[in-house]
N, C-alpha and C positions, 0 to 999 in steps of 0.2 A: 403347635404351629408348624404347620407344612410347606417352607417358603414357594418351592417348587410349584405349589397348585397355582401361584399371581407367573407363574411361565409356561404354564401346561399348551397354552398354542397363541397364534400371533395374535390374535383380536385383543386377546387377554393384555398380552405384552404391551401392547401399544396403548390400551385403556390405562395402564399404572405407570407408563415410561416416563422419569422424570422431570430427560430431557427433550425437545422435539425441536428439528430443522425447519427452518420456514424460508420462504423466497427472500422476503426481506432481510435475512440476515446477512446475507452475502452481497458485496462490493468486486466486481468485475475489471480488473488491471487492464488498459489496452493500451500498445506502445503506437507511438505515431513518430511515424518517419518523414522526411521531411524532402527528402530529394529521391524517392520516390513516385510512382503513380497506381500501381495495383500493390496489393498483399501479399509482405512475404516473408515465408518461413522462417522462422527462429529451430537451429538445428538442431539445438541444446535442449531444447521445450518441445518436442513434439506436438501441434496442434494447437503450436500457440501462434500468433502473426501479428508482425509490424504494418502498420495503415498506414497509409498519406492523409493528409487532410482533408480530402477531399469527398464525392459522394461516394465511394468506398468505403470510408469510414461512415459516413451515416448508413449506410446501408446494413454494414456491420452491427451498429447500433440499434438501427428497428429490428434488424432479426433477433437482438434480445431481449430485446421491448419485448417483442411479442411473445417470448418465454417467458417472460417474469421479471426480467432483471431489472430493476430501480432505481440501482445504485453503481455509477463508474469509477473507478480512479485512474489519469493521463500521466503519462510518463513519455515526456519531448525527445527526439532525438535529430537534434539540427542539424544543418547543412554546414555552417562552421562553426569552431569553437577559436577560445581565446585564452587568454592569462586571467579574465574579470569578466567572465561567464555572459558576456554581452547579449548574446542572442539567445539567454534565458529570460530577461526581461524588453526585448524588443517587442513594439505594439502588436507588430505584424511576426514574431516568431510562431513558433511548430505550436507550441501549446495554445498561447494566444486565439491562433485562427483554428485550431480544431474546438477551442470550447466556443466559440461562436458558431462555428459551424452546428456547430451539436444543438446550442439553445437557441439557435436560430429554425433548427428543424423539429425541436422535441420542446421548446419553452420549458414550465416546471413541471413536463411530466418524468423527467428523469433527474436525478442529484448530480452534477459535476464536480467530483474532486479534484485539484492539481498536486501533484506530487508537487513543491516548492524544494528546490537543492541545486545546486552549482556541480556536480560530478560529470552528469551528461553534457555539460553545454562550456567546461572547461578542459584547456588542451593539456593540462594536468592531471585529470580525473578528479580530485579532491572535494570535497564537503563544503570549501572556502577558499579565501584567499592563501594563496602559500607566498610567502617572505623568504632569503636564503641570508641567513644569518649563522656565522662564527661559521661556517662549511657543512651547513645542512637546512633543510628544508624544513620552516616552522609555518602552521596553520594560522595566521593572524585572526585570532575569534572577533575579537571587536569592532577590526574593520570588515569582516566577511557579515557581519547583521548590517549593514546597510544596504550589503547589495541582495542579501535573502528579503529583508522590508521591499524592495524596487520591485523583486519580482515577484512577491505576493503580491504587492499593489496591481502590479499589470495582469496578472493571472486573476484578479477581485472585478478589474476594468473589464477586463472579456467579457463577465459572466461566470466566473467558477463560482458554485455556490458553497464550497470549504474548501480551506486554506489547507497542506498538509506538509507543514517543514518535515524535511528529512534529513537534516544537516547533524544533528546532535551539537549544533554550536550551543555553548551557554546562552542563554538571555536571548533567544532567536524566538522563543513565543513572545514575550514584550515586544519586541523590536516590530514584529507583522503586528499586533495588536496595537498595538499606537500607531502603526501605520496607514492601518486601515480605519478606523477609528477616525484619525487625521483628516480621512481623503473623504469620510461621509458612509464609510462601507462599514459601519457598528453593527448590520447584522449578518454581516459574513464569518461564517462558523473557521475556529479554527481544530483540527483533525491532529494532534501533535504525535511526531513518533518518540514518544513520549521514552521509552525503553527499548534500544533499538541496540544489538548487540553485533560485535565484532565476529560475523557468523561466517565458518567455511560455505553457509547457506545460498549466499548470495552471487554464484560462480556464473551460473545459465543467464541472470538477471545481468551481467557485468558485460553478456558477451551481445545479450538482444538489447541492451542500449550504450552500449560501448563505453562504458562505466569505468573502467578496470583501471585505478591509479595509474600513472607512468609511473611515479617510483612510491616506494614505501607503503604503507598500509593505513587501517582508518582505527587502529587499537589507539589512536592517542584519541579518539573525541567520543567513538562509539562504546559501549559499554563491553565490559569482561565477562568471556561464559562463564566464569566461576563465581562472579557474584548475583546472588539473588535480590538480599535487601538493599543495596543501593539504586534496585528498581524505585523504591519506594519514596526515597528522597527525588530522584529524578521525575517523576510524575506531580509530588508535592510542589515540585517548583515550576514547572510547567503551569498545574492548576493556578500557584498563585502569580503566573504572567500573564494567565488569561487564558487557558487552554478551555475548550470547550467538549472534547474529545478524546481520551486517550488510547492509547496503541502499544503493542505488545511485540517484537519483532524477533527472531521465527516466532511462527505457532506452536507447532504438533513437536519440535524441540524443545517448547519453554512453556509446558502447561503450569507447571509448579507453580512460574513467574508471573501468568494470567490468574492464577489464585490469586497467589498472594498481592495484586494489585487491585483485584475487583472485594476481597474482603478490605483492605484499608478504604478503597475509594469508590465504595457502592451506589454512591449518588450518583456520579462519572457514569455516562457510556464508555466505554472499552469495548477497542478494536483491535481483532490479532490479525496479523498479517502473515497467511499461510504461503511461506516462499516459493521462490524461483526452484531452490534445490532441493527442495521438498514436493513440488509439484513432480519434477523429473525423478526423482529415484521412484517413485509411484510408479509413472508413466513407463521408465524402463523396466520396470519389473513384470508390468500387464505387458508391454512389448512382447517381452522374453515368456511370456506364460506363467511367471512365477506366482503371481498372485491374482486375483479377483479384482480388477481396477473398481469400477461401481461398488463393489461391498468395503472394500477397504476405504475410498475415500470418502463416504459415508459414515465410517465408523472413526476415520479421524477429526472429520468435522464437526462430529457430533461431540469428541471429548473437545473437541476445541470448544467448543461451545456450554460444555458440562463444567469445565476448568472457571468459566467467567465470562466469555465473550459476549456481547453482546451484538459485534458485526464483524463478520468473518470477512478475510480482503482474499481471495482466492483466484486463482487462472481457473479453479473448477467449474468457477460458478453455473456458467450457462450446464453445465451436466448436471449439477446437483439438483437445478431444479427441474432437469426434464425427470432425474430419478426418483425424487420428491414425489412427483406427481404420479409416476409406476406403481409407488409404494415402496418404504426404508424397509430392507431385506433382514430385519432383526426378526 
């Protein structure tokens, strides 16, 4: 046997590839700003942009329509924030009125996801409620699912068509799952970040929606890069809150970790979500000429995808599938 001859040239290669990118696997991040009125630059992200609600943002949106793209996920960056994340569940907030806006102009020809979490829209930065007890600052998990349930509901009321807690609070999939369920929305998918780790990853993402704790960090609720299998249990219990989705968080850092959750949970779709600061060390390296942007993020998307994925959450997206369509430079 001469493996060599199934690589002899590309027709070949791509007749026996085991893996293959396709348009639909990819979910397109877009931040929407809120006291703005045009598109504007995220400094940190090269080529990536904060939208207003407005036809800006749809505009934004047909032109990926019209490349393929299918599938969104919304990340709110309001005009005020509070102690109890208020203007992450108000009718009329940033998320609210863009996923209206959105299914107001596309109906179900595009999937709307809402990032669902309290970071962006509290004056703490934090995942949930923070309590200051015995002289420091604790995460209240149990009263912070009530106000994640409020604004899943309100983000279900717009129109998003899946739920996407980001909180890593305990028991926050039941909490929107009963919620919505409650309210008459039983078939709004929930998207859980199901395994979402305490990443130096998430810096560029901290700075285009102004994320970035006031004080202390998120290693109490989010997961340790050093562990693998306590992926497993956390997804296990998501599923049994009702999760309909699961998510992998970085990517192309935690291929190992999209294994080994797409082998225990192969029924499950599985979503990795290709970072902020993974997007940008890419991007500054094609800046600097160091590497082949196009062939390299082609070739990480595709292990991303080789590992287990089954829907990649990328800033690449819209490139991937104009590349897609060029031809994968393997």
């Amino acid at each position: 046997m001469r493996p060599r001859r199934l690589r002899k040239n590309k027709l070949v290669r791509d007749l026996v590839a085991e893996t293959t990118l396709f348009q639909d696997d990819l979910v397109l991040p877009i931040f929407i700003k809120e006291s703005i009125n045009e598109p504007e630059q995220i400094t940190s992200m090269p080529g990536v942009y904060r939208y207003p609600p407005n036809d800006k943002l749809v505009n934004y949106v047909q032109d990926s329509y019209e490349n393929g793209i299918r599938s969104i996920i919304l990340f709110g960056i309001p005009s005020y924030k509070d102690e109890i994340a208020s203007s992450a569940y108000d009718k009329n907030g940033v998320i609210q009125r863009a996923v209206k806006i959105i299914k107001d102009s596309f109906k179900d020809k595009i999937i709307v996801i809402t990032d669902e979490c309290t970071d962006e829209y509290t004056s703490h930065g934090h995942c949930g409620l923070v309590n200051y007890n015995n002289g420091c600052y604790v995460i209240d998990n149990d009263e912070s699912l009530k106000i994640h349930a409020k604004i899943a509901l309100s983000q279900a009321e717009a129109g998003a068509d899946i739920i996407a807690p980001s909180s890593m609070m305990d028991g926050v999939v039941k909490a929107i799952r009963d919620a919505l369920d409650g309210a008459g929305y039983n078939d709004t998918l929930i998207m859980s970040y199901s395994v979402k780790y305490a990443s130096i990853m998430y810096g560029p993402f901290r700075d285009a929606a102004y994320s970035k704790p006031a004080f202390g960090d998120r290693r109490g609720y989010q997961m340790d890069p050093r562990n693998a299998f306590e992926a497993l249990k956390e997804a296990r219990l998501d599923i049994e809150e009702g999760a309909d989705i699961l998510m992998v968080k970085p990517a192309h850092t935690y291929l190992d970790v999209i294994r080994l959750v797409k082998d225990h949970f192969p029924e499950y779709p599985l979503a990795a979500y290709h970072v902020s600061g993974e997007y940008s060390m890419i991007k500054a390296a094609a800046i600097n000429g160091w590497i082949d942007e196009r062939t390299a993020v082609l070739e990480i998307t595709t292990a991303i995808k080789r590992a287990g994925a089954d829907l990649i959450i990328t800033y690449y997206a819209n490139d991937i599938v104009r590349w897609i369509k060029e031809g994968v430079p393997f």
